[in-house]
N, C-alpha and C positions, 0 to 999 in steps of 0.2 A: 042200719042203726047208726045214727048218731053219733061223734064221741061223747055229747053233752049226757046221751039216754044212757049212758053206761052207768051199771051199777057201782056204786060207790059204796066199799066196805067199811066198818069200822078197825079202826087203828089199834090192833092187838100193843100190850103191853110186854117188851120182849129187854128190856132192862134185866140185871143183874145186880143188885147193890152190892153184893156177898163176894163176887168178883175173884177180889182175892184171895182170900177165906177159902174159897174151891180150887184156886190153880194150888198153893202152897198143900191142899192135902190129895189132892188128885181127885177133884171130884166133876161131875159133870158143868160143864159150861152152856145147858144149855137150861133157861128156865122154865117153870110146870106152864105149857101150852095148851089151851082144847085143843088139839089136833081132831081133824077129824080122821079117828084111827082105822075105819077101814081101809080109807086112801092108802093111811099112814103105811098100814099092814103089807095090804099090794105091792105097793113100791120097793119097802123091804126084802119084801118076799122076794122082787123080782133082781133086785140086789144083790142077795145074799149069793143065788141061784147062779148068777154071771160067773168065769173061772178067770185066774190069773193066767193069762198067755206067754209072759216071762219066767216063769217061775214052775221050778221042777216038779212034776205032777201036776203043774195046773189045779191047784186048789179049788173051790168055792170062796167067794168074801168071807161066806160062812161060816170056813175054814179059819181062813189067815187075818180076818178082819176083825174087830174091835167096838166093845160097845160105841165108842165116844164118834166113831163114821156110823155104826148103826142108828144111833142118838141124830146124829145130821141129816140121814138121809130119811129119817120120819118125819122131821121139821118141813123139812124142803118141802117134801110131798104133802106131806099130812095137813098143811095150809091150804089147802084147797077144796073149796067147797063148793061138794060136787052137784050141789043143788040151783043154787046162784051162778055157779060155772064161775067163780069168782077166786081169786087165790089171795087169801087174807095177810100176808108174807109176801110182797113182791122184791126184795132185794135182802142177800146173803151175802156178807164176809166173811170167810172163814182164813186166818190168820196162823199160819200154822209153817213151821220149820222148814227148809229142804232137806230132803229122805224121809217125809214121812208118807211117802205115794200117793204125791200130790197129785201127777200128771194123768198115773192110773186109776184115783180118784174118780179127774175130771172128764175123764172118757166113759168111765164106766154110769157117773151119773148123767152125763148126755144122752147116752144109750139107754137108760130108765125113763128122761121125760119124754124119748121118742116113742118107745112103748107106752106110756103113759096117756099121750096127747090126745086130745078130742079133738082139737081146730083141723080142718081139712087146708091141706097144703101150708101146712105149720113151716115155717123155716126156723131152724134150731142152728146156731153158731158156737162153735167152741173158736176162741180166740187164743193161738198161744204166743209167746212171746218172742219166737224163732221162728223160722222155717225149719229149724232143724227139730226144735220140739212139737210144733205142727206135725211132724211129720209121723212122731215117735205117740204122738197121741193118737192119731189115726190108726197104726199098726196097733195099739193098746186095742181100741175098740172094734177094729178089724177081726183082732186075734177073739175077743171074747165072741162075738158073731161066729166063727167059724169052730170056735170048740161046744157050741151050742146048736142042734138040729132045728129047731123051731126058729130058732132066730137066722142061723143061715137061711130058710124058705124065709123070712119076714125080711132081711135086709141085704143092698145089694151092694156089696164097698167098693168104690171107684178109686184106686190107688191114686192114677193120673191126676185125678181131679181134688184128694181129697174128701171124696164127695162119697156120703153112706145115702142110697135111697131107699125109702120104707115102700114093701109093696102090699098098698092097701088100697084096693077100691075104692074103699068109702073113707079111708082117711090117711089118701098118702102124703106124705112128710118127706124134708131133706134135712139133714142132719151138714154142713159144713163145716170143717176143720184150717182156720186159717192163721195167718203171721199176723201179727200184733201192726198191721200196714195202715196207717188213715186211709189212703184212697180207697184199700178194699172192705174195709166196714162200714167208708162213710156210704149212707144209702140204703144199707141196709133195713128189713123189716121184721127183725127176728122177735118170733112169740119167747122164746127161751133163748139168752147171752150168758156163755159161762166163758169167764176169763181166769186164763189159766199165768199171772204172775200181774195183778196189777200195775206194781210200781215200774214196770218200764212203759209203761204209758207214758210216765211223766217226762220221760226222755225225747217224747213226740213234740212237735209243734202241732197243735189245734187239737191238742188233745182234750180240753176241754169239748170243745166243739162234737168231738166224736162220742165222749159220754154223756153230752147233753142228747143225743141224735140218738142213742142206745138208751138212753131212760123214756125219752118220748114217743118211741115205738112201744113201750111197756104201759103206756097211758091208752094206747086203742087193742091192746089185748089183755084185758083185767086176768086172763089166765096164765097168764107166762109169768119169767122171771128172770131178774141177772142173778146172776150165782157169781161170783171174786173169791178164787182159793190161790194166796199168797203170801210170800214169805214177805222179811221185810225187804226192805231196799237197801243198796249198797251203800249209801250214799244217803244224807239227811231227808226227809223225806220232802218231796217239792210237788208242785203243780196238782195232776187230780188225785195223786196219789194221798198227798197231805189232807187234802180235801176229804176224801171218802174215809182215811183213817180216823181223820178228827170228827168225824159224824158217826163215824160206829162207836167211837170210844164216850161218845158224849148219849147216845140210843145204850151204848152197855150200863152207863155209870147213872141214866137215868134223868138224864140234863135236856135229854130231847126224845119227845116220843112220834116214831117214824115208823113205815110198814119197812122194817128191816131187821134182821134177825143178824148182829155180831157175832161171832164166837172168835176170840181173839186169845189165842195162846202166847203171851207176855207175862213174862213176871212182874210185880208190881215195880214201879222205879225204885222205889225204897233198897229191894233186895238187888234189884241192877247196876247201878250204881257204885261206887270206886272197885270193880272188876267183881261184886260179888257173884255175877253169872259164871264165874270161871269153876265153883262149889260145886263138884260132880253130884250135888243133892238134888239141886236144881235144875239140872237136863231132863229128866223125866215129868216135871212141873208143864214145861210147853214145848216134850217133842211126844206128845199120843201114841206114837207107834214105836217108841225106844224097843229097842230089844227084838224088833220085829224087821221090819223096814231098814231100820238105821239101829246100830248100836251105839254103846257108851264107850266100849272102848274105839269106837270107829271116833266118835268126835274127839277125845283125849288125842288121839294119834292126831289129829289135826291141828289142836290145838298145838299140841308139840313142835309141828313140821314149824306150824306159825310163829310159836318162839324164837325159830332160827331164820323166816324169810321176812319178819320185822310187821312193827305194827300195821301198816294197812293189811298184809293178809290175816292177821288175828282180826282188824274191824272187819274184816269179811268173815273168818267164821263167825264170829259172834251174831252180828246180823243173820246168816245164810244158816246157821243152823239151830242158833240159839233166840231169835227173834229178839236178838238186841239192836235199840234203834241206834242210828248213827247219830252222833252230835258233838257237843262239847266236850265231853269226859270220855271218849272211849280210845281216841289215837294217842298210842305213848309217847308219839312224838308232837304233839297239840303244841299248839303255844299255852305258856303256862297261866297269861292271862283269863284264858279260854274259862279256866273254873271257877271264875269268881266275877265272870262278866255278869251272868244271867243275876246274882244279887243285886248289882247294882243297880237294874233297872228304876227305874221312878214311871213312875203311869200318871200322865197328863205333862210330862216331859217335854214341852217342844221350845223349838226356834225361838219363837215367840214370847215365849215366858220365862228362857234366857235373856232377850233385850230388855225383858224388863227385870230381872233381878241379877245380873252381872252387875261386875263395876266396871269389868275390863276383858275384854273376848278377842280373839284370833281366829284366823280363818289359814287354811292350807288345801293344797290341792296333788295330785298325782294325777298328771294327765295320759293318758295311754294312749297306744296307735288306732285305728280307724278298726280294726277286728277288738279291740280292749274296750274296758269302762275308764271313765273320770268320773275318778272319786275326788270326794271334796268334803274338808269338814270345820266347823266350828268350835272353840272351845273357847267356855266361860270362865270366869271366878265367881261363885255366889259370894255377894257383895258382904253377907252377913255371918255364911258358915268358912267360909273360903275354900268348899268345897272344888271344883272340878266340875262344870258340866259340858256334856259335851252332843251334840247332833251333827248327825252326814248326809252327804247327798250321792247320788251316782246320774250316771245319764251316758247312753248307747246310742250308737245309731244303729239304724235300722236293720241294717243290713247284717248286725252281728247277731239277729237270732236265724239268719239261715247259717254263717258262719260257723258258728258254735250252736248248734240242734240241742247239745245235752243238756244245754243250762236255761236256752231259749224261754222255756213253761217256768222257770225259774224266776228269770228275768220279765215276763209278762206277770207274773204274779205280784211282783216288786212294783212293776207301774202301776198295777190296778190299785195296790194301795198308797201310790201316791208319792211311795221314797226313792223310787228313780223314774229319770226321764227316756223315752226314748224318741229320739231326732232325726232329721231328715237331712241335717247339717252341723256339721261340728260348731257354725259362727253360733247356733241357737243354746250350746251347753255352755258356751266363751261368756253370752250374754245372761244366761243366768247364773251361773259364777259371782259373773260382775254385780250383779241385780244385789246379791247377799252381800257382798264386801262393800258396798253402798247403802245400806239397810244398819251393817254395823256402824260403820262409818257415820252415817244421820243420828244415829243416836248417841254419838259421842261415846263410844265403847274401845276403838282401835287404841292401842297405845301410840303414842307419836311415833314410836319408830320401832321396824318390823313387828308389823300385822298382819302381814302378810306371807306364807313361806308357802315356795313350789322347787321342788323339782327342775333341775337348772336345765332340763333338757324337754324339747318338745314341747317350751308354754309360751315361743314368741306372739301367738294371736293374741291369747289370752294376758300378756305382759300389757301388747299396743292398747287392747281394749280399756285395761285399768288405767295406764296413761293416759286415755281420754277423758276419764273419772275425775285428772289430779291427782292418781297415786302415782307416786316416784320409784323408779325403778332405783334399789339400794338404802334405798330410805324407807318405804311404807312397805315396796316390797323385796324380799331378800330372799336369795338360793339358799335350799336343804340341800345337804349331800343327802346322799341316799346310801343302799345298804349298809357297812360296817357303821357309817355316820349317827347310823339311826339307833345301832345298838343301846347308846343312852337312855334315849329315849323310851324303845321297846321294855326294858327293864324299871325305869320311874313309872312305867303307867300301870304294870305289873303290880308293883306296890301299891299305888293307888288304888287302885282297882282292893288287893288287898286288902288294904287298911279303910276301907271306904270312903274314901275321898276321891273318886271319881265318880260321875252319877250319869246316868246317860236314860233317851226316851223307851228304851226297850224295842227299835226300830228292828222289824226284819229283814231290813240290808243288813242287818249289822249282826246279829244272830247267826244269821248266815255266812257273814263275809267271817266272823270271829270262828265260825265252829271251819271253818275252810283254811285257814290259817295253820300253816306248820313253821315251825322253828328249828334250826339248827345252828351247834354250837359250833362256832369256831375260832380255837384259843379262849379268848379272853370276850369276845363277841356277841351276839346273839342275834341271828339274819330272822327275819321272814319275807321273806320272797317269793316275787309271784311266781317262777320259776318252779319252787317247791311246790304250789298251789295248785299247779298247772289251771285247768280250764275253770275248776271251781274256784271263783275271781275275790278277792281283799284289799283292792284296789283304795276305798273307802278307810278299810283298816292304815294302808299306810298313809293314806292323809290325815289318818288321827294322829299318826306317830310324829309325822311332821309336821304338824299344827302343837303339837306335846312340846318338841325342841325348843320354838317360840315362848312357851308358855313356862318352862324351866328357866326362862330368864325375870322369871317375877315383875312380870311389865307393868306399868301404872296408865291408865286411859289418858290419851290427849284432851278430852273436851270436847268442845265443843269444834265444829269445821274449822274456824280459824285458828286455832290452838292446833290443830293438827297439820295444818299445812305451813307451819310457821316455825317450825324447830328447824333447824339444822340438819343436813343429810348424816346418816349414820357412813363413818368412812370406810370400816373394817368390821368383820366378823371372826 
């Protein structure tokens, strides 16, 4: 058969609008479906029947488990129709805390669509996000196998390998349990992909590539499925992981209708927001299995520990058990600009429509070593409000996404929209620098004298190049100190930002590089350094700050070319 001849189903409607309405009173997340309920039935059945292999006595699901998995695991199955051979649900998020037995979950459900399956020599993948939990998923599904008679005669588990094989004549199957590795999934042709923690995908390089290559095999078996059961991520959410979050949330809320079934245990942001997930009301809201799996005073005691080992482990529990996303508002040690960034956006914001409504603009730069970015940013005056605006640039070479892997899908995300570059040569980030501060400069926006502020270290290229321009090194352009220097600065844009007189394009370099940013006080001071940043980069942010300094001297535009190149050198700073 053809891919072309394959049956194409209609697009169930798997929206929620009520949403939050359901998480705030604990009620099912999953909405009224045809299921086709004998499947539904089966699967459950066979579910239910599986025992806990960790756990004293050995339970049934039956036992220890919970509508809200029973609720999931009819979905799952119950979309498939058994007539068309056709599965009306082909892709599943489910969104759900650490400890709520996620991992034994996903083994126990891999071992139901192996029983399940029709396709002869089916290949079924569970992906997990370790070798170590690879490992611990396989003994999960191992153990249910061997505390079951019929299923030990139906399956044969290969520790070595991994590897569970189903022994059936007429429709044998292999079930694989692997590390979250590109090279070992790319290639694959699994009728059924269940990923056991998404969001370290995004820490991959080609990892798009690898969920593009796992949804495309799901296009020549209309019976299969991905199944994604994860918490959130540590860390803001980046590359496919952002990707597939923002498509379930936009399929929940009803913005987009797709064969994929969300259930997303989040509290609504309203209630998340300046610490309200810390409200012991609210843990039982998006952990399904409190009191069972995981308790309340188990997270409390964490939360505790975390009081005393400081904010990044509290933004870990939060995210890891409480599915709070990471961002602007949750490190208590943020920069304090960080919460009043995201108002200031303007939407149609750009470069562009600075030149033409400035009266008077500045450009600065922070240039980084060959493993760093260069950042670089512009800042205007609206000629009318005398508002603040402000746009940045970054640009990598190449070589820093094998370098830096964690941020790499990050930084490829960043290109593809356009707000950073990435180079093959440092002379090509030098020249497009130069390209902007020749663009203000044409339009008569530079003040006569500093327009220009870098970073007195590591910009000799980029100095010679603007010299070639006609900018005067001391005149058009002038050294920033850096850290305590900038303290000034970091604090006036704070304000600004504040009082809304900064206005910026809503750019996600800057999203990003703002929620990455941490501040610390010292004395009278206020650093943010990339040091504190470590790998998550702001590079861009401190060229805002040192483009801010310039711009705290309330500069007036030279004019036109020859007005700008005809003042006098500025002597001193």
């Amino acid at each position: 058969m053809r891919t072309d001849d394959l049956p194409t189903p209609e697009v169930w409607d798997t929206s929620l609008p009520d949403w939050k309405d359901r998480i705030v009173n604990r009620r099912p997340l999953i909405p009224d479906l045809p299921l086709f309920d004998a499947v539904a039935e089966k699967a459950l059945a066979i579910f239910k029947r599986l025992r806990l292999p960790d756990v004293i006595g050995n339970p049934t699901f039956a036992e220890a488990g919970d509508d809200w998995i029973f609720d999931f695991v009819r979905a799952v199955f119950g979309s498939y129709d058994p007539v068309r051979k056709v599965r009306m649900i082909r892709e599943f998020l489910l969104l759900v805390p650490k400890g709520n037995a996620k991992t034994t979950y996903a083994a126990a459900i891999i071992l139901v669509a192996a029983i399940m399956n029709e396709r002869p020599h089916a290949e079924l993948m569970l992906i997990a996000p370790s070798q170590k939990i690879a490992k611990r998923a396989f003994s999960q599904a191992a153990g249910m196998i061997r505390l079951d008679e019929s299923l030990s005669a139906m399956f044969d588990p290969k520790a070595y390998s991994n590897e569970i094989v189903k022994l059936d004549e007429v429709v044998p199957s292999k079930i694989q349990i692997v590390s979250a590795d590109p090279s070992v999934v790319t290639g694959a042709m699994a009728t059924f992909t269940l990923i056991d923690e998404t969001h370290e995908f995004s820490k991959m390089s080609k990892a798009a590539d690898v969920f593009a290559e796992i949804k495309g095999s799901l296009g020549k078996r209309p019976d299969g499925f991905l199944l994604q059961i994860t918490t959130q991520s540590k860390a803001p959410p980046t590359g496919v992981w952002k990707s597939e979050l923002t498509i379930a949330r936009k399929v929940r809320d009803g913005e987009m209708r797709r064969s994929m079934l969300p259930v997303l245990y989040e509290l609504p942001p309203e209630m998340a927001k300046d610490d309200g997930w810390r409200d012991r009301r609210t843990w039982g809201m998006v952990n399904p299995n409190l009191n069972r799996s995981v308790t309340e005073d188990y997270i409390a005691g964490e939360i505790e520990k975390a009081e005393i080992d400081g904010p990044h482990q509290m933004a870990l529990i939060a995210s890891q058990h409480l599915n709070v996303e990471i961002g602007q508002g949750l490190n208590a040690d943020r920069w304090a600009g960080a919460l009043y960034w995201a108002k200031n956006a303007v939407p149609g914001l750009t470069f562009e429509r600075m030149l033409d409504e400035c009266d008077v603009m500045v450009a600065a730069g922070d240039v980084g070593g060959a493993d760093d970015l260069f950042g670089f940013s512009a800042i205007g005056r609206h000629r009318k409000s005398r508002n603040w605006l402000v746009w940045c640039w970054a640009w990598c070479l190449r070589p820093v996404l094998e370098l830096r892997k964690s941020i790499a899908p990050k930084l490829e995300e960043l290109a593809q929209l356009g707000q950073l570059g990435i180079t093959d040569t440092a002379a090509e980030q030098v020249e497009a620098a130069v390209e902007i501060c020749c663009r203000i400069r044409d339009a008569g926006l530079f003040p006569k004298q500093a327009g220009i502020g870098l970073d007195p270290h590591g910009v000799a290229a980029l100095v010679d190049a603007l010299e070639e321009e006609r900018f005067e090194l001391g005149k058009h352009i002038v050294p920033v100190g850096q850290g305590y220097k900038l303290s000034g600065a970091i604090k006036g844009v704070e304000r600004r930002l504040f009082d809304g007189r900064m206005k910026h394009g809503g750019q996600e370099l800057m999203t990003w590089c703002v929620g990455n940013a941490k501040a610390e006080q010292r004395g009278n001071n206020v650093y943010v350094t990339k040091e504190a940043a470590g790998v998550a980069k702001i590079d861009p942010l401190i060229a805002l700050f040192t483009g801010a300094i310039l711009m705290d001297g309330n500069p007036e535009p030279a004019g036109n070319l020859d007005d700008f190149l005809s003042d006098p050198v500025l002597v001193a700073r």
